[in-house]
PDB file with one MODEL, atoms N, CA, C and O in Angstrom:
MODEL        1
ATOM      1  N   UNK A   1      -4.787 -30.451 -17.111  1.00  0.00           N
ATOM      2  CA  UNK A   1      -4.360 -29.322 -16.308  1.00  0.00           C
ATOM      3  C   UNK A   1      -4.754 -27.993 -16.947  1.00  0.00           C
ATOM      4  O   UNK A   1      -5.271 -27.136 -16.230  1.00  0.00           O
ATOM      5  N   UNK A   2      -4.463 -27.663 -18.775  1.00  0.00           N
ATOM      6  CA  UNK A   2      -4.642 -26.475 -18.988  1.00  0.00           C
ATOM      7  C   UNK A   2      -6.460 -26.549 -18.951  1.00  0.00           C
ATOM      8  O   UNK A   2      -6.708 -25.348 -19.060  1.00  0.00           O
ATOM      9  N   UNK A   3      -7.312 -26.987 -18.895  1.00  0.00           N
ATOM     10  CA  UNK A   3      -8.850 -27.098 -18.456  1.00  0.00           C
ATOM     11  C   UNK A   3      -8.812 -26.436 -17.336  1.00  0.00           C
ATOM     12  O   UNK A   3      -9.078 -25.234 -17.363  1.00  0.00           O
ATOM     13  N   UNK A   4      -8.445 -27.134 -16.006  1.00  0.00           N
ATOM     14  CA  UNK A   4      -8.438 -26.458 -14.469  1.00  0.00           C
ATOM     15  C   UNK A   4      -7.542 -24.939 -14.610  1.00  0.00           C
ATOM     16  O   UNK A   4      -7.975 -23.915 -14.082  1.00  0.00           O
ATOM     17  N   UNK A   5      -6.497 -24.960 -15.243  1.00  0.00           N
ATOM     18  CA  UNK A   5      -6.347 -23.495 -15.312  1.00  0.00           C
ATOM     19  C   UNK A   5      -7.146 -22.632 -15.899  1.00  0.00           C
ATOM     20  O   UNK A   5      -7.422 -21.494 -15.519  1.00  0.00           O
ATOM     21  N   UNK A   6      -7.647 -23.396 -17.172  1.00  0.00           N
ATOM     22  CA  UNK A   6      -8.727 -21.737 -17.913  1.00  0.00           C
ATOM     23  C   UNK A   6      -9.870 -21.573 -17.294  1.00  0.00           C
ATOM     24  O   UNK A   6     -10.461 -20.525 -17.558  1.00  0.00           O
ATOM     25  N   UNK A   7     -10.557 -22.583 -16.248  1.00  0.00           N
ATOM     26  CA  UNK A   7     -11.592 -22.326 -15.523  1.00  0.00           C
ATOM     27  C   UNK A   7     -10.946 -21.882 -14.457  1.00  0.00           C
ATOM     28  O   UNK A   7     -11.820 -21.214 -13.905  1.00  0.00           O
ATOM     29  N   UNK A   8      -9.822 -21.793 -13.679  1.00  0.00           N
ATOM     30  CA  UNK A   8      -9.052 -20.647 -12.213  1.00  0.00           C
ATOM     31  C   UNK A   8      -9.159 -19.288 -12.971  1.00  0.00           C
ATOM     32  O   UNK A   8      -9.699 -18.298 -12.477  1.00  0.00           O
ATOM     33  N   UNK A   9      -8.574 -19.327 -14.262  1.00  0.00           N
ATOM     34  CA  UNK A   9      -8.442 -18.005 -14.708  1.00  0.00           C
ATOM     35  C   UNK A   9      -9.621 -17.413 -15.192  1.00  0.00           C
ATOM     36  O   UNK A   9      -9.659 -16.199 -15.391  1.00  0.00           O
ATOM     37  N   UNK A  10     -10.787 -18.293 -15.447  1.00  0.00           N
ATOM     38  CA  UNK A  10     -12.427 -17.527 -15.982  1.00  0.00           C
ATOM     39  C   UNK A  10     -12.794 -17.019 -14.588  1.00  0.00           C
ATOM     40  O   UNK A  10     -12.933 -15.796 -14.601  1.00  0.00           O
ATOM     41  N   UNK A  11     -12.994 -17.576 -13.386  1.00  0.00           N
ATOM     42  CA  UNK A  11     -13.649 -17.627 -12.237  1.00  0.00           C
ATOM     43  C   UNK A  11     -12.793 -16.346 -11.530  1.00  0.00           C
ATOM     44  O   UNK A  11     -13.252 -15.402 -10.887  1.00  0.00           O
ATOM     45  N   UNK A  12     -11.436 -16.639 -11.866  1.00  0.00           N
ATOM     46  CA  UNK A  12     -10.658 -15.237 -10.440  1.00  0.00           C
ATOM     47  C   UNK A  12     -10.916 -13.972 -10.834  1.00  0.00           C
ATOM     48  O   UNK A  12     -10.857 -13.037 -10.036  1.00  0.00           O
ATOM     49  N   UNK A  13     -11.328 -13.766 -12.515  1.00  0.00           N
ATOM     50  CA  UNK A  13     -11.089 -12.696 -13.575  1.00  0.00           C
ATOM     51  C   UNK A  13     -12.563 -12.165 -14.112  1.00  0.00           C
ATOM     52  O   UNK A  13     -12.865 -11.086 -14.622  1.00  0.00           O
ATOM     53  N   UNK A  14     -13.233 -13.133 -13.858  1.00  0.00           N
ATOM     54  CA  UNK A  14     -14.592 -12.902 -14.799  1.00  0.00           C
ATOM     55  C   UNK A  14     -15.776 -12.528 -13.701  1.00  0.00           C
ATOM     56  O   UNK A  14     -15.806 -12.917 -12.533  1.00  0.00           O
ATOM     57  N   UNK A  15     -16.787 -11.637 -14.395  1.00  0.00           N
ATOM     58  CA  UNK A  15     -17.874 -11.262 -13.620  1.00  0.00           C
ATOM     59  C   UNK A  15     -16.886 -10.089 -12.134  1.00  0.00           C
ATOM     60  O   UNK A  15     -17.388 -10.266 -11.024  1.00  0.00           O
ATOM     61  N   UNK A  16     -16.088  -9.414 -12.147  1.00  0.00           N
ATOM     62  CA  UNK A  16     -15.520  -8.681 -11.281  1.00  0.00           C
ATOM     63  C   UNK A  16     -15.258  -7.260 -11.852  1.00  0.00           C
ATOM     64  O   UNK A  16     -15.988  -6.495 -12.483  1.00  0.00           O
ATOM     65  N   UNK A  17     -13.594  -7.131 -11.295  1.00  0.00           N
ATOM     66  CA  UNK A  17     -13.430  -5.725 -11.381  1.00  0.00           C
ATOM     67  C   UNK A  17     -12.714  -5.662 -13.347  1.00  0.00           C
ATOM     68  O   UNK A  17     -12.662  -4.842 -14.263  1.00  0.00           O
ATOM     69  N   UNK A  18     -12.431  -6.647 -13.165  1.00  0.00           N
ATOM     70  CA  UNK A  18     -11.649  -6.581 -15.047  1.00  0.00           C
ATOM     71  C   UNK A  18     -12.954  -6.244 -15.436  1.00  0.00           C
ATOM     72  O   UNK A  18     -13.010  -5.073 -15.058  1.00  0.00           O
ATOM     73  N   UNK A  19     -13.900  -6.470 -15.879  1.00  0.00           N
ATOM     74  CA  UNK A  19     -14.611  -6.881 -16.576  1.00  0.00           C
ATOM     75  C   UNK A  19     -15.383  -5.458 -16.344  1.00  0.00           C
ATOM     76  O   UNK A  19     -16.027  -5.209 -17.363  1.00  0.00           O
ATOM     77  N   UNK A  20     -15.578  -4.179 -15.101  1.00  0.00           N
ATOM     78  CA  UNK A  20     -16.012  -3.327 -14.517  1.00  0.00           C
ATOM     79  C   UNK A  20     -14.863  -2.177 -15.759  1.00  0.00           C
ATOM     80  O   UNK A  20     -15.264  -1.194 -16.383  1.00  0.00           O
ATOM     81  N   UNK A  21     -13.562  -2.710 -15.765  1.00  0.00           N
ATOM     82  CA  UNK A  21     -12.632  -1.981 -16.527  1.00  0.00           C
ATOM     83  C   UNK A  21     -12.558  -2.202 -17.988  1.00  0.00           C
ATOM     84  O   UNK A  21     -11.756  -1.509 -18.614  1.00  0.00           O
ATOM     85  N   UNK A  22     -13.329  -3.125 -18.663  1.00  0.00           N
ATOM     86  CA  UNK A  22     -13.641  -3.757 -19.697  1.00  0.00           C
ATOM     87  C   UNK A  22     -14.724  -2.611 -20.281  1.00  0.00           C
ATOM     88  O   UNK A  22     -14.647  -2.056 -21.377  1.00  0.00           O
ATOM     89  N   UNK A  23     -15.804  -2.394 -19.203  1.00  0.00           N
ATOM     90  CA  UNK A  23     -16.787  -1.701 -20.479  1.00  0.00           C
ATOM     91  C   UNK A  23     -17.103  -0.796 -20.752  1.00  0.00           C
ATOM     92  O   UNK A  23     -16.307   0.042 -20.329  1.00  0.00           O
ATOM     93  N   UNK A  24     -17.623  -0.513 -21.098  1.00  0.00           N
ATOM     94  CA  UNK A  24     -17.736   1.370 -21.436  1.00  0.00           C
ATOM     95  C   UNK A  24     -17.420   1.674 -23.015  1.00  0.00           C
ATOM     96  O   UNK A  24     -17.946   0.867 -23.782  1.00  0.00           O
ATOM     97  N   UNK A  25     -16.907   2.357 -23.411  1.00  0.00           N
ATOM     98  CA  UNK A  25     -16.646   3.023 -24.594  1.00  0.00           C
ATOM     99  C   UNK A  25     -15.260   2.833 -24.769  1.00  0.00           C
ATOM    100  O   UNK A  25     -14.420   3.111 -23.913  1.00  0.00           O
ATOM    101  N   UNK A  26     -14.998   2.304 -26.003  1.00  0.00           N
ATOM    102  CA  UNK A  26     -13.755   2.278 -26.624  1.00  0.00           C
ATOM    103  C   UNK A  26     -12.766   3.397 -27.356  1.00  0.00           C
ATOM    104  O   UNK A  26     -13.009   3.781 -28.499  1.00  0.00           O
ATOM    105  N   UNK A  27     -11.574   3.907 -26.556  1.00  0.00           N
ATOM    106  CA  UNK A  27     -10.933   4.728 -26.731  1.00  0.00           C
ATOM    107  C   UNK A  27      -9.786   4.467 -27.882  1.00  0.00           C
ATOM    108  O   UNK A  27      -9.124   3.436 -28.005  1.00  0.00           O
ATOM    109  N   UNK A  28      -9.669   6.312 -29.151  1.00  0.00           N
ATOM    110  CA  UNK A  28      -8.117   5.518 -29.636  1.00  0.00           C
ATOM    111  C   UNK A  28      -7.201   5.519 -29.007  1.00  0.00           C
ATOM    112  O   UNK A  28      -6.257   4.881 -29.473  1.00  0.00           O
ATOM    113  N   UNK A  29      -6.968   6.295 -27.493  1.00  0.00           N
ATOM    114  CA  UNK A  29      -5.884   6.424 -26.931  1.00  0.00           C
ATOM    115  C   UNK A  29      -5.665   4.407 -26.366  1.00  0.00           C
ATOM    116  O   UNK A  29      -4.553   4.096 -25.939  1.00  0.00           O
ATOM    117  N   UNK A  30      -6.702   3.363 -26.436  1.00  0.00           N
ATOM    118  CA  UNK A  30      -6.115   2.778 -25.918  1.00  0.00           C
ATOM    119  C   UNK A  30      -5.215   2.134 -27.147  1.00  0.00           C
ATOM    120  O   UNK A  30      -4.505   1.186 -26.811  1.00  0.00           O
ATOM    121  N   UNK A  31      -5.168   2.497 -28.385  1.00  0.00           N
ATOM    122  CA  UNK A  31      -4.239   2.090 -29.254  1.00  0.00           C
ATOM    123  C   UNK A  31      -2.702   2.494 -29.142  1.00  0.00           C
ATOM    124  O   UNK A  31      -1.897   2.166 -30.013  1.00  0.00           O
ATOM    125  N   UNK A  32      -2.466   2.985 -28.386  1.00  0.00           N
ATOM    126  CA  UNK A  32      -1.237   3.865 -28.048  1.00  0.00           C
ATOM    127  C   UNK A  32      -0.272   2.950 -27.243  1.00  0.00           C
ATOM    128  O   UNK A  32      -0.178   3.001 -26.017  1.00  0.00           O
ATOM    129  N   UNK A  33       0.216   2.372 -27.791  1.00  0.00           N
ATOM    130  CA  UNK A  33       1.289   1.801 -26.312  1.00  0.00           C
ATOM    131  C   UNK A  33       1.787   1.944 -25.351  1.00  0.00           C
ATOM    132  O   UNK A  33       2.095   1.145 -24.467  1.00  0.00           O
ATOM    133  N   UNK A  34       1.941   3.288 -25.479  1.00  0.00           N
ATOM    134  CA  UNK A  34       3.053   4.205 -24.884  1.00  0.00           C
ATOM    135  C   UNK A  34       2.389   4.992 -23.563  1.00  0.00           C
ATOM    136  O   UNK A  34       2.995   5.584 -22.670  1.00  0.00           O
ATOM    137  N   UNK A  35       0.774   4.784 -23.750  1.00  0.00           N
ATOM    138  CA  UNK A  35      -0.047   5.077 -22.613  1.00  0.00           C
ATOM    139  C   UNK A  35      -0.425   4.062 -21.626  1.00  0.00           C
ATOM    140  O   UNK A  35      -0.674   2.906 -21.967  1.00  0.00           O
ATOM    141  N   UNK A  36      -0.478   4.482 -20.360  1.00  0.00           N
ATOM    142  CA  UNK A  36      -0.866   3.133 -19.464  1.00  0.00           C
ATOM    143  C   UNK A  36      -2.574   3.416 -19.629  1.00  0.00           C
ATOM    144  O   UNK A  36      -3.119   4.516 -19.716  1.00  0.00           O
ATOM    145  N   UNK A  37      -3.361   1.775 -19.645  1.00  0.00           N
ATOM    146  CA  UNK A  37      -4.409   1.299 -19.768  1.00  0.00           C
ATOM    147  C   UNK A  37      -5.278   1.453 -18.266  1.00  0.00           C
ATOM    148  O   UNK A  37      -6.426   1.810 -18.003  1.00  0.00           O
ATOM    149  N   UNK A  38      -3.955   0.931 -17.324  1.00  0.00           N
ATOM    150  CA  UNK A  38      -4.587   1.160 -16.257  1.00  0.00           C
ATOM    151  C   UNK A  38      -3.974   1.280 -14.964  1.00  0.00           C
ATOM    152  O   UNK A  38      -2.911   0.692 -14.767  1.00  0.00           O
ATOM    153  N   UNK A  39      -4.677   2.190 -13.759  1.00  0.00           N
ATOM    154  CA  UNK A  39      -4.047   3.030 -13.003  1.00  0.00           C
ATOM    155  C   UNK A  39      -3.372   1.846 -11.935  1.00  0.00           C
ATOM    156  O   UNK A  39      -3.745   0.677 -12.039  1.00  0.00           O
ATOM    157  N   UNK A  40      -2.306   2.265 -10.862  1.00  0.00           N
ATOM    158  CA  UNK A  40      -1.471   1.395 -10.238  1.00  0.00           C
ATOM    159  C   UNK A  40      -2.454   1.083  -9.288  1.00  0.00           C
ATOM    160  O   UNK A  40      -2.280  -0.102  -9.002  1.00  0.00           O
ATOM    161  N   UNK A  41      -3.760   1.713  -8.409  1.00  0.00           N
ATOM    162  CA  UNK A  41      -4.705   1.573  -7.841  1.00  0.00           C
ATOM    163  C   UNK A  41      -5.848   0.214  -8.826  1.00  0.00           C
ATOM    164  O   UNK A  41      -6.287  -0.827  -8.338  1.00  0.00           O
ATOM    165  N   UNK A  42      -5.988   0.556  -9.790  1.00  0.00           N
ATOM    166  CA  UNK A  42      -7.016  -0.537 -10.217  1.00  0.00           C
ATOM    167  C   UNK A  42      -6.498  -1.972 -10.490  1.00  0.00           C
ATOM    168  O   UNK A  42      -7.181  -2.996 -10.453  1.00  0.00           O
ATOM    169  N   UNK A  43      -4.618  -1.834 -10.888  1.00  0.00           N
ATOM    170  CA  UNK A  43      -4.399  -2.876 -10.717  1.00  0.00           C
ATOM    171  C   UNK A  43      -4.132  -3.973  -9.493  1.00  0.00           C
ATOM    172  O   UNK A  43      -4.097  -5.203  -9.453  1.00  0.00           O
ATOM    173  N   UNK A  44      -3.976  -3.006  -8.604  1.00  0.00           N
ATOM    174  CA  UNK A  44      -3.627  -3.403  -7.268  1.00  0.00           C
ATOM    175  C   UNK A  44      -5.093  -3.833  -6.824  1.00  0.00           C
ATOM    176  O   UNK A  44      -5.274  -4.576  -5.860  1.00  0.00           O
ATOM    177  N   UNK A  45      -5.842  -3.457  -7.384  1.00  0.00           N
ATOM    178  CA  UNK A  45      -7.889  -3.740  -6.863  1.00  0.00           C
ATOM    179  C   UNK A  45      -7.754  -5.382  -8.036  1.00  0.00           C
ATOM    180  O   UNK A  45      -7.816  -6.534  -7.605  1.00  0.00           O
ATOM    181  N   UNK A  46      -7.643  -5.147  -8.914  1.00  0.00           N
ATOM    182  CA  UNK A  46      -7.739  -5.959  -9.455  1.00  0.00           C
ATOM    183  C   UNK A  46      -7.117  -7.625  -8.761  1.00  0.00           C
ATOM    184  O   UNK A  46      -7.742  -8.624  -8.403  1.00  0.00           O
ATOM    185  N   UNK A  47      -5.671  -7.320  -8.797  1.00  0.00           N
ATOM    186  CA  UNK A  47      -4.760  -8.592  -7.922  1.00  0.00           C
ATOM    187  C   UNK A  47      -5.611  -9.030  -6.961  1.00  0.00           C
ATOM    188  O   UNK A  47      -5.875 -10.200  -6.683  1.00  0.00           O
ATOM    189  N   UNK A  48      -6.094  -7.877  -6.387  1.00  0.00           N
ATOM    190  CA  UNK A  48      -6.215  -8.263  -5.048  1.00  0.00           C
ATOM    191  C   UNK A  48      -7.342  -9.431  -5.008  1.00  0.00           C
ATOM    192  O   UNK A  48      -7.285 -10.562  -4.526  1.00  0.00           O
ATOM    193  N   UNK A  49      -8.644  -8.587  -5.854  1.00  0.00           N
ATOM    194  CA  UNK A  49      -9.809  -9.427  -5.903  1.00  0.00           C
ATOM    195  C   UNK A  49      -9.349 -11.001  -6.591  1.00  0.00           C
ATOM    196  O   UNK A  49      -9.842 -12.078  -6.255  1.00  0.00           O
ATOM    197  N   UNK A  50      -8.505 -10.838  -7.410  1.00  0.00           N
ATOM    198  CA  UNK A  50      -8.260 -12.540  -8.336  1.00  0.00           C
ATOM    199  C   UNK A  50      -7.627 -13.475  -7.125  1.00  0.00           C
ATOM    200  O   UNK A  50      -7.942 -14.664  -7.092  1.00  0.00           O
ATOM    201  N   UNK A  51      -6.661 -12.882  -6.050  1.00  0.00           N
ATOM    202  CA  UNK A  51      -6.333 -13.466  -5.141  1.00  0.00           C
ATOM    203  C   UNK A  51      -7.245 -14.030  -4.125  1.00  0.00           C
ATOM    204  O   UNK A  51      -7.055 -15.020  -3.419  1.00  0.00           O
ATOM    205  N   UNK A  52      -8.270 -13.236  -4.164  1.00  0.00           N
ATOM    206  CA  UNK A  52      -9.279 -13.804  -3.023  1.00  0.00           C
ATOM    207  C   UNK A  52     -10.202 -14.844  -3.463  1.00  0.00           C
ATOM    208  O   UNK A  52     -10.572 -15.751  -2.717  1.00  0.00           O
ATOM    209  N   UNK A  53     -10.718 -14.661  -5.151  1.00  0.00           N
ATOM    210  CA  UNK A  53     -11.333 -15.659  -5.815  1.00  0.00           C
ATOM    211  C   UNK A  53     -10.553 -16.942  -5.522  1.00  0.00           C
ATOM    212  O   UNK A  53     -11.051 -18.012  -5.171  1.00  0.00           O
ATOM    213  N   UNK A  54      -9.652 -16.759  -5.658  1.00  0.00           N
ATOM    214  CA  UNK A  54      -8.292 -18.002  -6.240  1.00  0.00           C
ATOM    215  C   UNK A  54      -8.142 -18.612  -4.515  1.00  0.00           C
ATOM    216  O   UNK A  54      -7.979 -19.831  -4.548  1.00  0.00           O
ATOM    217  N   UNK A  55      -8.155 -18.171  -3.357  1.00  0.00           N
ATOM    218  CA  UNK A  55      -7.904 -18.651  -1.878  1.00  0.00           C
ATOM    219  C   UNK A  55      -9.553 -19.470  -2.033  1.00  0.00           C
ATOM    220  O   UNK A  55      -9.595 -20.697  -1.947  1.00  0.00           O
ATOM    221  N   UNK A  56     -10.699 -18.749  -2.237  1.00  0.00           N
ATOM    222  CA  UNK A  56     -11.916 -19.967  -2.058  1.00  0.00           C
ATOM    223  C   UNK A  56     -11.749 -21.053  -2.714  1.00  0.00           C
ATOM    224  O   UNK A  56     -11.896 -22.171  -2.220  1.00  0.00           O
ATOM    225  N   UNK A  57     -11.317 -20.745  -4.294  1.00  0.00           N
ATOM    226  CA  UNK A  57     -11.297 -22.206  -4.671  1.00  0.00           C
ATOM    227  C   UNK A  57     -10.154 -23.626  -4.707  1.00  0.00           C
ATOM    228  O   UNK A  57     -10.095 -24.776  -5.145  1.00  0.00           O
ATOM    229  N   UNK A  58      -9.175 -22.421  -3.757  1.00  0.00           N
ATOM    230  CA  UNK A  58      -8.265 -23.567  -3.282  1.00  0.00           C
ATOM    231  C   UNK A  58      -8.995 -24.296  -1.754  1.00  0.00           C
ATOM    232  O   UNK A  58      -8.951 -25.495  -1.476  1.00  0.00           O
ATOM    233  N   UNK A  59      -9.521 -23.412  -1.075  1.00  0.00           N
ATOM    234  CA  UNK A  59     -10.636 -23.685   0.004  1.00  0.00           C
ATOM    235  C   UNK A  59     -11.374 -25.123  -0.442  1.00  0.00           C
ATOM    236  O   UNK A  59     -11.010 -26.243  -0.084  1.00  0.00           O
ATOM    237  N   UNK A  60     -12.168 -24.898  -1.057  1.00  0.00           N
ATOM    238  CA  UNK A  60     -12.951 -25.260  -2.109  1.00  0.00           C
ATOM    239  C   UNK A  60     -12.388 -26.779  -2.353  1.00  0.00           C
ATOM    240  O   UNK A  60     -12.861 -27.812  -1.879  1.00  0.00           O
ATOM    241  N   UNK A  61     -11.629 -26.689  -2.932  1.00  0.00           N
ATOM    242  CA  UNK A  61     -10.854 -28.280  -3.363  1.00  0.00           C
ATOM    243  C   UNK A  61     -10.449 -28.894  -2.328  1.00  0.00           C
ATOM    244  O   UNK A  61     -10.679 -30.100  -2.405  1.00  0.00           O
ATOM    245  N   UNK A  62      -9.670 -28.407  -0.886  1.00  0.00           N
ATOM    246  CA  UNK A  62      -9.434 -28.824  -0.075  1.00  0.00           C
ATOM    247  C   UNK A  62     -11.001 -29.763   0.958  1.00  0.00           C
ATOM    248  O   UNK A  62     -11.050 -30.904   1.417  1.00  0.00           O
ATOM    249  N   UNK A  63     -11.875 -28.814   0.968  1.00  0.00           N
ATOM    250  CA  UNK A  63     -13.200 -28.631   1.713  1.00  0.00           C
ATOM    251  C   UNK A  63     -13.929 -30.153   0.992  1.00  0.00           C
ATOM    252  O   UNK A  63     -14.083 -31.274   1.476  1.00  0.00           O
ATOM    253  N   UNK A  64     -14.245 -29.616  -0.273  1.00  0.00           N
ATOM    254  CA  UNK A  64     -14.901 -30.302  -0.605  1.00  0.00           C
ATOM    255  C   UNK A  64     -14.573 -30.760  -2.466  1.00  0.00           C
ATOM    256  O   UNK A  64     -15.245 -30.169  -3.312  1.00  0.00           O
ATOM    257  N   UNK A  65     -13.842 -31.495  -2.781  1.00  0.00           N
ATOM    258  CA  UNK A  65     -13.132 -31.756  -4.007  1.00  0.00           C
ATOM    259  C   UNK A  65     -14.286 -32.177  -5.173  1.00  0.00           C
ATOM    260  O   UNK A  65     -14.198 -32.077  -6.397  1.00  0.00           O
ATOM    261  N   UNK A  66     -15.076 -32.536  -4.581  1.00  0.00           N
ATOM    262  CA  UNK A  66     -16.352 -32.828  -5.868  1.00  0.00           C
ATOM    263  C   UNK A  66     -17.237 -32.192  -6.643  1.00  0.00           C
ATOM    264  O   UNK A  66     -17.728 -32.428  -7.747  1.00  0.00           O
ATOM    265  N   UNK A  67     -17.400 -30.913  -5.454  1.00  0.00           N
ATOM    266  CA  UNK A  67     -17.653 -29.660  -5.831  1.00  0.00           C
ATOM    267  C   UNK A  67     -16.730 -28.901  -6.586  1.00  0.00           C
ATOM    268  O   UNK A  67     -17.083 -28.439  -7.672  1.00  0.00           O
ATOM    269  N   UNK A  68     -15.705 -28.734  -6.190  1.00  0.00           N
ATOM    270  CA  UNK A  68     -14.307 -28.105  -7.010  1.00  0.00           C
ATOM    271  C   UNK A  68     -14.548 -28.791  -8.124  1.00  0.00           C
ATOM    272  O   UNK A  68     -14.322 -28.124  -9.134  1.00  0.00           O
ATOM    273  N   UNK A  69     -14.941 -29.927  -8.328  1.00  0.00           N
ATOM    274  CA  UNK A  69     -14.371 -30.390 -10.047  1.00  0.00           C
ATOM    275  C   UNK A  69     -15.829 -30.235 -10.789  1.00  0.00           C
ATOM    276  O   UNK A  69     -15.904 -30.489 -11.991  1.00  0.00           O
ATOM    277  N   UNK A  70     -17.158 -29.750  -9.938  1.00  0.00           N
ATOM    278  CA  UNK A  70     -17.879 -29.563 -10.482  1.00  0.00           C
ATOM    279  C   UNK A  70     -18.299 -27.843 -11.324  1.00  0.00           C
ATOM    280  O   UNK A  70     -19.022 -27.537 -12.272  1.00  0.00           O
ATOM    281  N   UNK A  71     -17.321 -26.976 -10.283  1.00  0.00           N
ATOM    282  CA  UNK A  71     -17.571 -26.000 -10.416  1.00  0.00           C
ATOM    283  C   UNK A  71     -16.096 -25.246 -11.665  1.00  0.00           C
ATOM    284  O   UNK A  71     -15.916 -24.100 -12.077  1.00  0.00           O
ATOM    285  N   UNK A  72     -15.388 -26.438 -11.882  1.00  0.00           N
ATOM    286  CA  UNK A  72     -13.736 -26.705 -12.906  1.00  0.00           C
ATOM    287  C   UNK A  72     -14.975 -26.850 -14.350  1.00  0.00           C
ATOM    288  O   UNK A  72     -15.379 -25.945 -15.080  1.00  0.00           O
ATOM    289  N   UNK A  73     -15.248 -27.988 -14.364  1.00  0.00           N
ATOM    290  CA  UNK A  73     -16.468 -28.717 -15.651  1.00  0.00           C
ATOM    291  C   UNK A  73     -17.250 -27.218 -15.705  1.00  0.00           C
ATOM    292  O   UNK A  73     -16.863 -26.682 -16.743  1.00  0.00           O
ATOM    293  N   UNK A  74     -18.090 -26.430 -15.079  1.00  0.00           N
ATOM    294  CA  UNK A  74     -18.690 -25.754 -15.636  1.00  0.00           C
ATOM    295  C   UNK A  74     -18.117 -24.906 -15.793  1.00  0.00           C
ATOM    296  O   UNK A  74     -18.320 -24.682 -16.986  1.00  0.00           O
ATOM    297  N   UNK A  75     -17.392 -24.081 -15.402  1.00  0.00           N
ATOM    298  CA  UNK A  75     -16.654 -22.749 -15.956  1.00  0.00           C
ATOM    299  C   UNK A  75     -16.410 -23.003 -17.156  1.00  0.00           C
ATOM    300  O   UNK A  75     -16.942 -22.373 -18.070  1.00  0.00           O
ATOM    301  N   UNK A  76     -15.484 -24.061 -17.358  1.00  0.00           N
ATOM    302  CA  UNK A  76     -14.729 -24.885 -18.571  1.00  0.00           C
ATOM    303  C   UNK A  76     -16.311 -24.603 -19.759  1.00  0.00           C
ATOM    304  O   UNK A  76     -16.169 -23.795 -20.677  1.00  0.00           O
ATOM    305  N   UNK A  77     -17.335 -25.146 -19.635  1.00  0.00           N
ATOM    306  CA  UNK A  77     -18.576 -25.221 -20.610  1.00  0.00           C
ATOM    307  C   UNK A  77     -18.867 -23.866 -20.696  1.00  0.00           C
ATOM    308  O   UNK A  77     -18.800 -23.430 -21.845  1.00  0.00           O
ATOM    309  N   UNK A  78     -19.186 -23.020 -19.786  1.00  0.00           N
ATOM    310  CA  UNK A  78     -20.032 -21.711 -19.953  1.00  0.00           C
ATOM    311  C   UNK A  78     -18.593 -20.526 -20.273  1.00  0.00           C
ATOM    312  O   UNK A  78     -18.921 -19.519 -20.900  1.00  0.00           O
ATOM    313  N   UNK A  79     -17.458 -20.610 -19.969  1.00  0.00           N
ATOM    314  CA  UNK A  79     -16.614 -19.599 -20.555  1.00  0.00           C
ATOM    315  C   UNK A  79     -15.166 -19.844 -21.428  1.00  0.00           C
ATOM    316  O   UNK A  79     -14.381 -18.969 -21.793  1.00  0.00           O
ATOM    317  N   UNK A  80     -15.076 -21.168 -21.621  1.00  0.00           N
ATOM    318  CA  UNK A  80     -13.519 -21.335 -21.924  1.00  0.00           C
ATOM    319  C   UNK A  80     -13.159 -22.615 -22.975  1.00  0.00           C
ATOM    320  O   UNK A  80     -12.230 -23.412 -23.110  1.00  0.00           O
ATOM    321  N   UNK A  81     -14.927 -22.226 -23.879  1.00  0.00           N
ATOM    322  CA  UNK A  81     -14.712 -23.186 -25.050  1.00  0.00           C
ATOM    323  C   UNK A  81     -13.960 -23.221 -26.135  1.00  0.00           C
ATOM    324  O   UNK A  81     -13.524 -24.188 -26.759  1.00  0.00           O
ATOM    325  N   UNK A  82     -13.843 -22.054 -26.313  1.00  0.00           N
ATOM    326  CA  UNK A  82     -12.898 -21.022 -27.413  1.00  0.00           C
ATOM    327  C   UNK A  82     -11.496 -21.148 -27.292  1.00  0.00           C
ATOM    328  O   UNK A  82     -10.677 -21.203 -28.209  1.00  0.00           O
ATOM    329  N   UNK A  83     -11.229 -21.202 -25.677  1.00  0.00           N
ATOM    330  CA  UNK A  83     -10.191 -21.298 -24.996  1.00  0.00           C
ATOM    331  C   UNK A  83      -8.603 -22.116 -25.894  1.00  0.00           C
ATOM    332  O   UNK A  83      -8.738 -23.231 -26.397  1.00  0.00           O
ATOM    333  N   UNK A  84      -7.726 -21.644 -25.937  1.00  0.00           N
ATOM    334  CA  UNK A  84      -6.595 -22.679 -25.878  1.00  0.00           C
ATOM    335  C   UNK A  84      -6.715 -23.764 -24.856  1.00  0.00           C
ATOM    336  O   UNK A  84      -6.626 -23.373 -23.693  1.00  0.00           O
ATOM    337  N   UNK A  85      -6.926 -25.247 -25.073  1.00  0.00           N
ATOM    338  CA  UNK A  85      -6.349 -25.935 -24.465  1.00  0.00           C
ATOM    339  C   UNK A  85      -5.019 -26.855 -24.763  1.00  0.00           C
ATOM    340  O   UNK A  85      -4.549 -27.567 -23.876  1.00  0.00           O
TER     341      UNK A  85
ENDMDL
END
């Protein structure tokens, strides 16, 4: 199970808008706790997009389940070796 989750969570999260909020130049203000990282708009962009990733590949498993476990196996290899399982 934690496999199929770290590949839901590479796929809803990765190659999108996190990752758009990820790069650029590294600030000391983001060392600050006490400052927000990020605006109530980007997080709300953010949800939104992981929610829509996350509806195809429940699509996805329903549709066609062989594909789903093919597209589980590779996420799993190409982003989530490092991963806690």
């Amino acid at each position: 199970m934690r496999d199929e989750a770290n590949a839901l969570t590479a796929f809803a999260f990765r190659n999108g808008f996190l990752e758009d909020l990820h790069s650029g130049i590294d600030s000391e203000l983001l060392d600050q706790p006490s400052l927000s990282r990020i605006t109530d708009l980007e997080m709300k962009q953010l949800m939104i997009e992981a929610s829509r990733k996350l509806a195809a590949l429940i699509a996805m498993r329903e549709r066609d389940p062989e594909a789903y476990r093919r597209l589980v196996q590779g996420y799993n290899i190409l982003y989530c070796r490092a991963w806690e399982r």
